[in-house]
N, C-alpha and C positions, 0 to 999 in steps of 0.2 A: 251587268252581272251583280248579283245580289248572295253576299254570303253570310250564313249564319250559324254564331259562333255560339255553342253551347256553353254551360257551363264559364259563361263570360264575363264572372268576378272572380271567380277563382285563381290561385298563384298561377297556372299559363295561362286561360283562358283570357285575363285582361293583359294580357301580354300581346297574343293575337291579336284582339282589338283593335288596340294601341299602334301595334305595327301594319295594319292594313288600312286604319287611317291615314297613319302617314303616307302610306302609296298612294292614297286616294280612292281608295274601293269602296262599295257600298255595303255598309256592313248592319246586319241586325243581329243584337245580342240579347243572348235567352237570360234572362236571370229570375229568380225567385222573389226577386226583393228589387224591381227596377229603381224605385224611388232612393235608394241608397246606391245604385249602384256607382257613382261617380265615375263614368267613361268621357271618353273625348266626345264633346259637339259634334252634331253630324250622325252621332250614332245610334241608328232604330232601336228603343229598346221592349221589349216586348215579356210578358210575365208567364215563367212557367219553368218545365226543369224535363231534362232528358230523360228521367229516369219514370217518365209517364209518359211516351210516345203520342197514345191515342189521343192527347188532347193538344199537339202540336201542327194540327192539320194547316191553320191561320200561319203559323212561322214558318212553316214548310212554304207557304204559296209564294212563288215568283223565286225559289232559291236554288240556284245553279252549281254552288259550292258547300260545304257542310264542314264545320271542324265539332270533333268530337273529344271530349278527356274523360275516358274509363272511370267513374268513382264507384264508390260504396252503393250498390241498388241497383246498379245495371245489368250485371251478368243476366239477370232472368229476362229482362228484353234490352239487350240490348240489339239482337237479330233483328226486332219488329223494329226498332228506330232507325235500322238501316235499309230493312226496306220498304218504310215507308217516304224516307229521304228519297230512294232510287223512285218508285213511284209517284214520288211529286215533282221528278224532274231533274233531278240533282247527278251532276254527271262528275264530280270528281269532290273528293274526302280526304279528311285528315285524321289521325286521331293519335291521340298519346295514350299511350298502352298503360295499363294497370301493373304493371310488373311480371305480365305471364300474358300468353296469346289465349285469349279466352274467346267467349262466343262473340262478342263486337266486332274483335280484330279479324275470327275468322269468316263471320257473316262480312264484315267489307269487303278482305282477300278474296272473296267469292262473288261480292255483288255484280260483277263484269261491267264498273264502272272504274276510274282512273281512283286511284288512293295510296297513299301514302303514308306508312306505318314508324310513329318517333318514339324513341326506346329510350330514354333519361335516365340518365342514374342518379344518385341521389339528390336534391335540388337543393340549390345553398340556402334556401326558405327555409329549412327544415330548425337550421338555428334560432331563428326564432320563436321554438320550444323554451331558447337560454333564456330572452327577456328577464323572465321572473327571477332568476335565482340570482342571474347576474346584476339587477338592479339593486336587489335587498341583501343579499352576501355576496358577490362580486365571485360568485362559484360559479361552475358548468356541470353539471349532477349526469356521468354517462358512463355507465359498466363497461365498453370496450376503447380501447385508442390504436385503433388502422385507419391506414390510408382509402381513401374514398379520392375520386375525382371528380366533385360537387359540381355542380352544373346550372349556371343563372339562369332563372327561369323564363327571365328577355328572352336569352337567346334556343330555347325553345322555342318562344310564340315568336321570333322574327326565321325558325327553319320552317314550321309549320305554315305563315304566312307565303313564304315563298313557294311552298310547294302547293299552293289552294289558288297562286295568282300565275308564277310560272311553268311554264313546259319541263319536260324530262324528268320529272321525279313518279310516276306513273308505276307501282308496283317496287318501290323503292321502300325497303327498312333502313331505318335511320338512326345509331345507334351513338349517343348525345354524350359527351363530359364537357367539362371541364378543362382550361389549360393545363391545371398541376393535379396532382395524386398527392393530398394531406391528409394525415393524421387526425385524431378529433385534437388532441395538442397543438397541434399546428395550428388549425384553425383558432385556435383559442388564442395562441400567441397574436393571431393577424387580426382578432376580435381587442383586444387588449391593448394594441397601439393604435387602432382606427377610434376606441371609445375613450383613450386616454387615459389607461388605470389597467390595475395588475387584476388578470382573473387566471383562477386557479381550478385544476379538475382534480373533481371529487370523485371517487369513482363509486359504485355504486354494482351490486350482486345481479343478475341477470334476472333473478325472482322482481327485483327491487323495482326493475325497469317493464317487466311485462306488468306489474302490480298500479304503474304507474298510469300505463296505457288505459287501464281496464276503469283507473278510477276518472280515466277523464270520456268513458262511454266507449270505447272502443270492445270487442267483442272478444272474447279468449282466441278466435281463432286467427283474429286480423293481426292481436298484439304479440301472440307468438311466432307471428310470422312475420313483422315487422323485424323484431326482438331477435330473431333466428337470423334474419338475413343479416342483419347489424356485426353479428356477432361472427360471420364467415363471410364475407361479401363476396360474390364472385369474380371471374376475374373483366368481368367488362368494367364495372365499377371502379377497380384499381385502376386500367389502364386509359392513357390518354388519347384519345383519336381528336382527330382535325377536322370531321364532319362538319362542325358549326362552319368552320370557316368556307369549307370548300363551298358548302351550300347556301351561303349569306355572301360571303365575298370579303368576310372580316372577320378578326380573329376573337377567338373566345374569349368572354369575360373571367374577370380574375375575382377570387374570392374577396379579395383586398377590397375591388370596384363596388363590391354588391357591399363589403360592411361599410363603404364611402355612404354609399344611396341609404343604409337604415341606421349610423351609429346612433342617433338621436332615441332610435327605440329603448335603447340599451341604458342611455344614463338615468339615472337617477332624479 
């Protein structure tokens, strides 16, 4: 069994990886950039990117499993990348959804092959936006403070892995937090005693923070809708499910865990 993991430097993407080596699976991973890619030994890596299907025909050959992550450029094929995945053979999928069931997730749901649909809510990566302000002002620059049930992006790529290597998840939504439901303060507080120093939030106008987006490339209609969700989260994001564990067999990582693994980013 040969599975190939799209999108396989990416925050889940080498996650997946990571976790299906450890099981021992044969794994090839698509990247844009293999030569930086830094993955575990052992792992095929092969150049190119999801969101040009037609010239994946070579990565497609001998792959029985497929994990997919919705990015920026896919909606327009991401239909032809699923079936040309079922046409080369590929009899069960994975994919982490863009925020919305778009044409990927319902071209899978329909390919009449085995898949399974992971629904993340916010990913504790995400603070890693803070790096910068917190290194040079020791600040967190973010217009809203609600609770979110952040979600280590491990432990996506270790439900995603399971459902590409075990049985029973076959037509299964899988909808991902977090142990707790914090505040952006809160996280800030648990950022603050992992990096060893006082950070403070700034808050900062709703214009201030779509303006931000926009100036780091991002497109009016992605950063108001990042910006919009931020700012009401729905109610999956707030609340805490158990999914990780039931589906792994272990309990979900804790924000605390994930600022243990990057506080180094953050000092100075």
């Amino acid at each position: 069994m040969t599975v190939l993991v799209t999108g396989a430097t990416g925050n889940t993407g080498r996650h997946v990886v990571t976790e299906l080596v450890r099981r021992g699976e044969r794994v090839r991973a698509l990247s844009r950039n293999p030569a930086a890619a830094r993955l575990p030994a052992g792992v095929e890596l092969v150049e190119g990117t999801h969101t040009a299907p037609e010239t994946l025909n070579d990565a497609l050959d001998g792959v029985t499993r497929l994990h997919i992550t919705v990015t920026a450029g896919l909606a327009d094929v991401g239909a032809d990348l699923v079936k040309r995945a079922v046409d080369a053979g590929v009899r069960r999928m994975t994919v982490v959804w863009g925020g919305y069931v778009g044409p990927t997730e319902q071209a899978m749901a329909e390919s009449g092959v085995e898949w399974t649909r992971l629904e993340p809510q916010e990913f504790m990566s995400n603070a890693l936006t803070w790096v910068d302000s917190v290194r040079t002002d020791g600040v967190v620059r973010e217009p809203f403070d609600l609770p979110s049930a952040v979600v280590h992006e491990g432990d996506i790529g270790a439900v995603a892995a399971t459902a590409l290597v075990e049985d029973g998840h076959s037509g299964k939504v899988y909808n991902l937090t977090g142990p707790e439901a914090l505040t952006t303060s809160e996280r800030i507080a648990i950022l603050g005693s992992g990096v060893g120093r006082d950070i403070a939030l700034e808050r900062i106008t709703r214009q201030q923070a779509i303006d931000r987006l926009l100036a780091e490339g991002v497109s009016v209609a992605d950063a108001e809708y990042v910006v919009g969700w931020h700012s009401d989260p729905p109610v999956e994001a707030r609340t805490v499910v158990d999914t990780i564990e039931k589906v792994t067999g272990r309990p979900a990582r804790t924000f605390a865990q994930w600022v243990a693994e990057h506080a180094d980013r953050f000092k100075a």
